[in-house]
N, C-alpha and C positions, 0 to 999 in steps of 0.2 A: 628410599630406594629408587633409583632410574628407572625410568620405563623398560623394557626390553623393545629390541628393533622391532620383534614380530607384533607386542600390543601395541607401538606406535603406528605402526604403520594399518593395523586395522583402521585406528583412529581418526588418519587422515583417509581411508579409505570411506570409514562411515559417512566422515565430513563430506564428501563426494555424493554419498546416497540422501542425505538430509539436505544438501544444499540442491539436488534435483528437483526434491520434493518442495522445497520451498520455489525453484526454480517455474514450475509447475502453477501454483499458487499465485504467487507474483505474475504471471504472465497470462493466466485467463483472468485478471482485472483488466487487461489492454486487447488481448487475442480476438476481441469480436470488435472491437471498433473499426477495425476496416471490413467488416462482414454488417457492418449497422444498415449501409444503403442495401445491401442484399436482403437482410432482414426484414427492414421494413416494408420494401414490396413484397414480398415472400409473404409474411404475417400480417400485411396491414397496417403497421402500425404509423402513428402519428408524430411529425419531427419531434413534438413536445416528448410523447413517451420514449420516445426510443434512447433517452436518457437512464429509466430503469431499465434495461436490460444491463447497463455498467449497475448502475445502483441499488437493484436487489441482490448481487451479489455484493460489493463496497461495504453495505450497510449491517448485513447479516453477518457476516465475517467480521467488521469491526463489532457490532453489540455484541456478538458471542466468545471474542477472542479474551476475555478476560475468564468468561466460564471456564474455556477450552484450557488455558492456563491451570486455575485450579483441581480441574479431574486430572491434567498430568502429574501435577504435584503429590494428589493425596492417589490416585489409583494407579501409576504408573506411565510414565513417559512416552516410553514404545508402545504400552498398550492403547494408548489414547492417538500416538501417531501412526498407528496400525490401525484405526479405527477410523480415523478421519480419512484415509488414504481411501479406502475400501469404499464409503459413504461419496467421498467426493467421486471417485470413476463412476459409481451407480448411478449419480443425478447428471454427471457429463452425459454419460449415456443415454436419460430420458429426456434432457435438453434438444439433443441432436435430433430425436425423433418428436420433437412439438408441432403440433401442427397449429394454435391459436396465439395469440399474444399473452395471453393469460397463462396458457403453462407454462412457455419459454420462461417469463417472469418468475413464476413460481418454482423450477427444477435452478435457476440461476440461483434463486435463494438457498436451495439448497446445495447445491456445493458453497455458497458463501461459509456453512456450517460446517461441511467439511471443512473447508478451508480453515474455520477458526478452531479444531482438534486438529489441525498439522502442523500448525506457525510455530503456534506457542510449546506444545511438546518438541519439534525438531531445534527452536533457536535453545528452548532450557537446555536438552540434551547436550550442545555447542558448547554451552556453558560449562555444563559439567565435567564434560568432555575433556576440554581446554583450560587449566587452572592459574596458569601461569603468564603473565603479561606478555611474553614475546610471543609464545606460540599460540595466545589466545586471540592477540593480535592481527596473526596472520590469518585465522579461522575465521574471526570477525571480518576480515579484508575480503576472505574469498567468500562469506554469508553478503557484503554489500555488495559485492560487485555482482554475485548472482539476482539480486532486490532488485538494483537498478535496473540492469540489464534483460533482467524478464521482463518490463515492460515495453521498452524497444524490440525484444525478439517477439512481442507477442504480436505486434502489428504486423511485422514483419511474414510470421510463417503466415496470421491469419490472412493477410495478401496471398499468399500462395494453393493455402488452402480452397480458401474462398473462390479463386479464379480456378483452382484445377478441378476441384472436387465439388465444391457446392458450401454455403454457408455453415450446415449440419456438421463437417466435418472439424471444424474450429472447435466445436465442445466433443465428439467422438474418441479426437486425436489424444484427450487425457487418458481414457479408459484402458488402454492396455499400458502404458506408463505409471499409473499410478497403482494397478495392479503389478506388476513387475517390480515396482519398490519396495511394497507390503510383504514380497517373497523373499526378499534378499535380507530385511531387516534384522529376525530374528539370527542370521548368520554374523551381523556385523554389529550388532548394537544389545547391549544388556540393559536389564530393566534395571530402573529409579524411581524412586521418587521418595517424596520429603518424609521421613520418622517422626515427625513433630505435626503441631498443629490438630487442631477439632475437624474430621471428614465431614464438615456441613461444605454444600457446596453451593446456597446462595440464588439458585432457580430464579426468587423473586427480583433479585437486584440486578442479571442479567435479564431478566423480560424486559422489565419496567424501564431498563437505559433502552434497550434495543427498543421497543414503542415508541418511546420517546425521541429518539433520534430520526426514528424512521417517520413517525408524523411530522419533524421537524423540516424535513426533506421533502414530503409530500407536500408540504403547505408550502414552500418555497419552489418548487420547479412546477405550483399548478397556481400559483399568485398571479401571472398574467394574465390568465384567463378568468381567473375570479375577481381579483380586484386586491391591489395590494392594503386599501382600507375597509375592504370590504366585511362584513358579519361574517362569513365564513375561515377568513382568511384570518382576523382578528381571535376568533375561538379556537382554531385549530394552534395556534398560536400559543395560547394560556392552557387548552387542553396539554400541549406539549411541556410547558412550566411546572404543570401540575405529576406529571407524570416521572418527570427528573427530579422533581423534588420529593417524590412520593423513591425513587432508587437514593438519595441521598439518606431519606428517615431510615430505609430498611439496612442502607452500612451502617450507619452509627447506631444503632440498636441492634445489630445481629452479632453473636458472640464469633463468628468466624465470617468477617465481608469480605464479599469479592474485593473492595478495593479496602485494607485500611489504608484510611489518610494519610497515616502517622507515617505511610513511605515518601510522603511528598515533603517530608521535612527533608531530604537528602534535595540540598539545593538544585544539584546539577541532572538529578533525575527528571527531577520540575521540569527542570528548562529542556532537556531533551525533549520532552511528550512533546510541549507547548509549541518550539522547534518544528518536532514531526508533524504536527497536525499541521502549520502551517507549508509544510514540503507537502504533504499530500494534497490541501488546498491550492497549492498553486502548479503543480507538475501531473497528477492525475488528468486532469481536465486537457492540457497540452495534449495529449497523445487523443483523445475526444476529438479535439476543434482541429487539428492536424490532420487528422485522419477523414476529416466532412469536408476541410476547404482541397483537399487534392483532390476529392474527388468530385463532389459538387460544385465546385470552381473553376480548380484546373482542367479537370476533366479526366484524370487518370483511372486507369481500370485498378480492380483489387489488387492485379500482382505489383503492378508497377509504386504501385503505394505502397505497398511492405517492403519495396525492396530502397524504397525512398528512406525508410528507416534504417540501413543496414549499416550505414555511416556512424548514425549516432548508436547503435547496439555496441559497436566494435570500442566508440570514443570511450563509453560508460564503463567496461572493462578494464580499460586500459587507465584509465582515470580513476577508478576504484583502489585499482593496484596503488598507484603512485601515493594515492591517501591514506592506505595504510601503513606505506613505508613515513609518510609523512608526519603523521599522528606521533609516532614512535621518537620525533626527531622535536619536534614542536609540539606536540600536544595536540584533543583534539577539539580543542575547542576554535583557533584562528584555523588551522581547518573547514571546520563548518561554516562561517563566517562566510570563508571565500567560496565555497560552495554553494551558498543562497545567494550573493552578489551576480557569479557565473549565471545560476538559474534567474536571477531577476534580470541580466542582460542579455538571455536570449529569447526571456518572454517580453522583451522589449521591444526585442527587435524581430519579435512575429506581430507584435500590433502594429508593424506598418506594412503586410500582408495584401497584396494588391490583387486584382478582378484579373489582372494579366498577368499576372507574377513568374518571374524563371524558379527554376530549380536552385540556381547555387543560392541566390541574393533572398530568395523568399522563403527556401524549407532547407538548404544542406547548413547555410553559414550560423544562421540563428539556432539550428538545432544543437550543430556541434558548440555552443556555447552551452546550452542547456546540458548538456550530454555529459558535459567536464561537471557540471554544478552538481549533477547527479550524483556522480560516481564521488567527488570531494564531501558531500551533505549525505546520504547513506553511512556510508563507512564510518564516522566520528558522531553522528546523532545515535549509532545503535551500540558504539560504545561507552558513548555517556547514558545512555538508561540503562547501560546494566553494570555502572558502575556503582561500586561500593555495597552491594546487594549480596545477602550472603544465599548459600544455597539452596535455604528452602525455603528462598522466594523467587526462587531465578523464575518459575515459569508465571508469578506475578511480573514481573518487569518485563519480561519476553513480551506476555500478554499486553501490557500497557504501549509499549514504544508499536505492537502492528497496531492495537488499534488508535491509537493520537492519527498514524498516518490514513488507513481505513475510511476512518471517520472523519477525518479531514479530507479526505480524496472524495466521499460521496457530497460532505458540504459544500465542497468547491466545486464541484459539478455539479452541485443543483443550482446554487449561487450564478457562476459564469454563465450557465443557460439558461437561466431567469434574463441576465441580465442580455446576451446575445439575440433571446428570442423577441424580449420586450426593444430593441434597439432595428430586428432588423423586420420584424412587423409580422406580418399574415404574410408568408413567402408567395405559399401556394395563390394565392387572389392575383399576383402582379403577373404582369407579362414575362413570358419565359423568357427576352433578351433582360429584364431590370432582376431578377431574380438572383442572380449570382453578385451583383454590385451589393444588391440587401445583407444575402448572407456572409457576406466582405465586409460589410461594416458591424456584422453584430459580433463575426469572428474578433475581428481587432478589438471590440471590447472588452470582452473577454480577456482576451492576452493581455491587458493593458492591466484590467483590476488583479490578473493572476500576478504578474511583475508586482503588484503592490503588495499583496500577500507573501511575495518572496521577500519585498527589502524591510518587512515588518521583520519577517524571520529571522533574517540577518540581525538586526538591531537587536530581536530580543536573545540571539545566542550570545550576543556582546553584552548584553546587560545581566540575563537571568544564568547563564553555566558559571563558576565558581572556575575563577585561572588558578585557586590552589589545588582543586580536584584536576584540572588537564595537568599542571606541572607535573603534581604527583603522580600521573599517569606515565610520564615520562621517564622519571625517577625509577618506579618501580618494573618496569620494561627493563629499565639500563640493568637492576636489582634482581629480576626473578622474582621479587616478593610484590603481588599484589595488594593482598591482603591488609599488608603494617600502612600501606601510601595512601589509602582511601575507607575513610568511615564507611561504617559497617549498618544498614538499618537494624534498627531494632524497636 
């Protein structure tokens, strides 16, 4: 039986309130990068740390966002993204009032948590939502272009914030927004969740990744200072081996894992994560080193830096759109392709980022190259991870494609700041006129290994996605039937 106008149009309305909440999400991983210089004279903090305030939340939010998956599956959907919604306004809220570097860190972590109860219950829901390949399509279209696009608005308002209001105001601003969603919910959205499956929910297997990524991080964004062969840096190292190996033993022994394996035998799921991780590795970090060389280089105050980004917010939208009309017509796998191509040719063309730099030739032109990659690499990676998945693992694969990117977005910022910090030396020791030339050359390192991380991506969406899973993709669009065009996990 057809929908009726009035359940459809709840439907696209919900989509509206879950793609906020994501919108939300997605944009305080970027929203305090341009609030960082304020931050860190405000709190003290040191260029090296001022990397965790991105990465305790990046990290938390990727280890947890598989947990956060499975409580919506077995406990319910909305109730878990009613849950997460509420949790994250409360820690926005005790961020904003931190007075040390230690709490900031610690209240970032926790909305990370929130964050991973909102992702994965809002993108399942999406799912369930939308069953059918055209209209799934377009929901997916308006879920990437909100992903993408939170990250450029979040530089953007946190410019404005930060210049009108004060630093504090960048994590405040969530609080009454993400309480106003939590209210509206139960109006637009009915409870789910999967009938099947054992309610064990796996505690150990998300600690043990999360530890282990998070020492993984810590030992690489603190390698400069300790010594990258050094006894500590060596142990923290195998300490970290130990601990992912110790999350591998407890899935294959636990009668219901967070992650079974047996999903990764869907080829083109594979290669999406592997994809994602690599989009967050090379694109996260961009909005970081973008946001330090306007203003520590160029010399721009906070607003005029957010509003530096406004170009590419608009391109990512617009660019999103085009890719899901795209997808539908080619598939999406040459899609993405040309999406990580775009992003490796505008972090190309930020490593040659100069001590003088203008506006259009050093942050508008290069951006809007990135901007297109965005929005083309979004949109076709987050429909290849939830293709061929049936429904009561959507909020498994929801969970997997945030955190491949998550967890790639904290690697690649700890990664490019290792490598930017170790390139452009002890800032602070040098003469204030050699100062900006240093961190001009550690910035273009950076850009340089991120562009590498992109044309990796590229390559492996060409080799590891499956062109009979995109055709099919196209097939069944043309069809209405998604289900008959793409294997099913089991």
């Amino acid at each position: 039986m057809a929908p009726t106008t009035s359940k459809t149009d709840k439907r696209w309305t919900a989509l509206v309130l879950l793609a906020a909440a994501q919108f939300v999400v997605v944009l305080d991983a970027s929203i305090v990068n341009v609030a960082l210089p304020s931050i860190g004279q405000d709190l003290d903090f040191s260029q090296e740390n001022l990397a965790w305030v991105v990465n305790a939340y990046t990290l938390v939010f990727g280890g947890f966002l598989l947990l956060g998956g499975r409580l919506a599956d077995l406990l319910g959907r909305r109730r878990m993204f009613m849950s997460g919604l509420v949790l994250f306004g409360f820690a926005s809220l005790l961020g904003g009032f931190a007075q040390t570097e230690g709490q900031l860190i610690a209240f970032r972590a926790l909305q990370g948590l929130g964050a991973a109860l909102i992702s994965p219950a809002a993108l399942s829901i999406v799912t369930t939502l939308f069953a059918d390949g055209a209209e799934r399509n377009k929901a997916l279209g308006v879920w990437g272009a909100v992903a993408g696009a939170g990250g450029a608005a979040g530089v953007l308002l946190g410019g404005i914030l930060t210049d009108a209001l004060g630093w504090e105001w960048v994590l405040f601003v969530n609080t009454p927004i993400t309480l106003l969603v939590a209210l509206l919910v139960p109006r637009l959205i009915d409870e789910s969740r999967s009938e099947s499956g054992t309610r064990t929910f796996d505690v150990a297997g998300a600690v043990s990744v999360t530890a282990g990524l998070s020492l993984l991080v810590f030992t690489l964004v603190d390698a400069n200072d300790a010594g990258w062969y050094s006894t500590q840096t060596l142990g923290l190292l195998a300490l970290t081996a130990i601990l992912l190996g110790i999350f591998v033993m407890v899935e294959r022994r636990s009668i219901a894992p967070l992650v079974p394996f047996r999903i990764f035998r869907l080829r083109t799921l594979t290669g999406a994560n592997v994809v994602g991780l690599l989009i967050g590795m090379s694109l996260f970090s961009m909005f970081f080193f973008l946001s330090l060389y306007m203003q520590q280089v160029l010399g721009y105050e906070p607003l005029k830096t957010g509003f530096a980004y406004l170009p590419l917010a608009l391109t990512i939208i617009v660019s999103a759109g085009v890719a899901s009309q795209l997808v539908t017509k080619v598939g999406f796998k040459p899609v993405l392709i040309a999406g990580m191509l775009f992003i490796a040719a505008g972090l190309l063309w930020f490593s040659q980022v100069s001590v003088d730099g203008g506006f259009v030739s050093d942050v508008l032109l290069p951006s809007l190259l990135a901007a297109v990659g965005l929005g083309f690499a979004f949109v076709p990676v987050t429909i290849a991870a939830v293709t061929g998945v049936s429904n009561q693992e959507a909020g498994l694969a929801s969970g997997l494609i945030n955190t491949s990117q998550q967890i790639g977005g904290a690697l690649g910022l700890a990664i490019l700041s290792a490598i930017a910090t170790s390139v452009s030396g002890e800032v602070r020791a040098l003469p204030r006129g050699e100062q900006a030339a240093a961190l001009t050359e550690g910035f273009q390192s950076a850009f340089l290994v991120g562009a590498g991380f992109a044309i990796l991506g590229a390559i492996l969406a060409a080799t590891l996605i499956a062109n009979r899973d995109s055709r099919a993709h196209v097939s069944a669009v043309e069809s209405g039937d998604v289900d008959a065009a793409v294997p099913v996990a089991v």
